[in-house]
C-alpha positions in Angstrom: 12.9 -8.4 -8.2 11.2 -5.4 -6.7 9.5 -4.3 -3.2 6.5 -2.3 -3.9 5.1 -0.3 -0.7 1.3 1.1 -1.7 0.1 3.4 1.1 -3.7 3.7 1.4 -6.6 4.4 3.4 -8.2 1.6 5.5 -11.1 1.5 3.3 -9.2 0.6 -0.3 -7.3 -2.3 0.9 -10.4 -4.6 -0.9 -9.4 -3.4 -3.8 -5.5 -3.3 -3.5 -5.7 -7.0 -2.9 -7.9 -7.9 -5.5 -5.6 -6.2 -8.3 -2.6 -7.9 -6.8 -4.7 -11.2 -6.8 -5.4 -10.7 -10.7 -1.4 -10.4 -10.9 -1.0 -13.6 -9.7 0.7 -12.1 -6.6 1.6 -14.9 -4.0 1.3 -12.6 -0.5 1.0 -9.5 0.9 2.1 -7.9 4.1 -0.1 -4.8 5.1 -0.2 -3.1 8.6 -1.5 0.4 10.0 0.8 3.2 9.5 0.0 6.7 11.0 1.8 10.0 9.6 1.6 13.5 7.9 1.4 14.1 4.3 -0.3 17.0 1.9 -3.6 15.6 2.5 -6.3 17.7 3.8 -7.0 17.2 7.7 -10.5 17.2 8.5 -11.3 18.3 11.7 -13.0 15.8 14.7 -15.8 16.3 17.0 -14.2 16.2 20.6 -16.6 15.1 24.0 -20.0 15.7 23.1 -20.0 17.3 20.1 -19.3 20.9 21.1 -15.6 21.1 20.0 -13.5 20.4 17.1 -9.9 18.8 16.9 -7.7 19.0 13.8 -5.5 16.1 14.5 -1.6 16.5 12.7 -1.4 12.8 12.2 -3.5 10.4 9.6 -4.0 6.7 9.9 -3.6 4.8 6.8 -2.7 1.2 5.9 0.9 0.4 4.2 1.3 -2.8 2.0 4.5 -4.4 1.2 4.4 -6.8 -1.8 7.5 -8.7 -3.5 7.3 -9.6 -7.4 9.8 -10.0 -10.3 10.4 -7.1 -12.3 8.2 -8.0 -15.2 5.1 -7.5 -12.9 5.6 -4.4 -12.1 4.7 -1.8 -14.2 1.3 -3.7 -14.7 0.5 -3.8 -11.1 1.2 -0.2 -10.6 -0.7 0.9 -13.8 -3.6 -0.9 -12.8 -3.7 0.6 -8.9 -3.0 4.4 -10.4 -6.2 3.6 -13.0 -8.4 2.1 -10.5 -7.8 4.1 -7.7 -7.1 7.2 -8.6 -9.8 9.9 -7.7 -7.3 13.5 -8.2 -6.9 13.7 -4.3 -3.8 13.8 -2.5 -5.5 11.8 0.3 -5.4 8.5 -2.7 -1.9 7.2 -1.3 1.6 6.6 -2.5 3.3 4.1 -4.1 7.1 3.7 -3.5 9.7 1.2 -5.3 12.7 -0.5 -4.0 15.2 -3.0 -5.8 15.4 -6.3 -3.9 19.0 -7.6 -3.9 17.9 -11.4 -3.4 15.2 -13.8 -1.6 15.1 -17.0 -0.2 12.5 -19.1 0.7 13.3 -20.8 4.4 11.2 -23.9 4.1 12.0 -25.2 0.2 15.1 -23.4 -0.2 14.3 -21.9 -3.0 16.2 -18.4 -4.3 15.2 -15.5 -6.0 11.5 -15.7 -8.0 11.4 -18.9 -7.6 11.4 -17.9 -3.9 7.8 -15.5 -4.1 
């Protein structure tokens, strides 16, 4: 079982859940995240107009999804095709092994728990 964490922008999380919804996956979480990263800041009109602001953070949305190892590589594939444009501004993906899950309410373990 793995945790995969996709960092975006706001404006691709459409698409983000509609590949993990063609992977059959059961739930997301996703919040707003703000950081640094290699991605070119764009500078900000400030007041009325007459000054510029190069802000050091970016806002971007983070989601966390759960699925069993053989789901994957698929998923990933298809978010590195789809959304990939060449720009370092696209997002991450990161991948963490999940020891165990349990569902609360059925009591179920593991997969079966997703």
């Amino acid at each position: 079982m793995k945790r995969i964490d996709i960092i975006i922008p706001h404006e691709r999380l459409r698409e983000v859940n509609e590949i993990l919804h063609n992977h059959k996956v059961g739930g997301l979480t996703f919040y707003d995240i703000k950081g640094r990263g290699r991605a070119k800041r764009e500078p900000i009109a400030v007041g009325r107009g007459v000054m510029r602001y190069v802000p050091e953070f970016g806002s971007r949305t983070k989601v966390e999804v759960l699925v069993s190892d053989d789901k994957v590589k698929p998923i990933i594939q298809d978010i590195i095709n789809q959304m990939s444009t060449g720009s370092f501004s696209d997002g991450k993906i990161f991948l963490y092994d999940v020891i165990d899950a349990y569902d609360i309410g059925t009591k179920e373990t593991r997969d079966n728990a997703l």
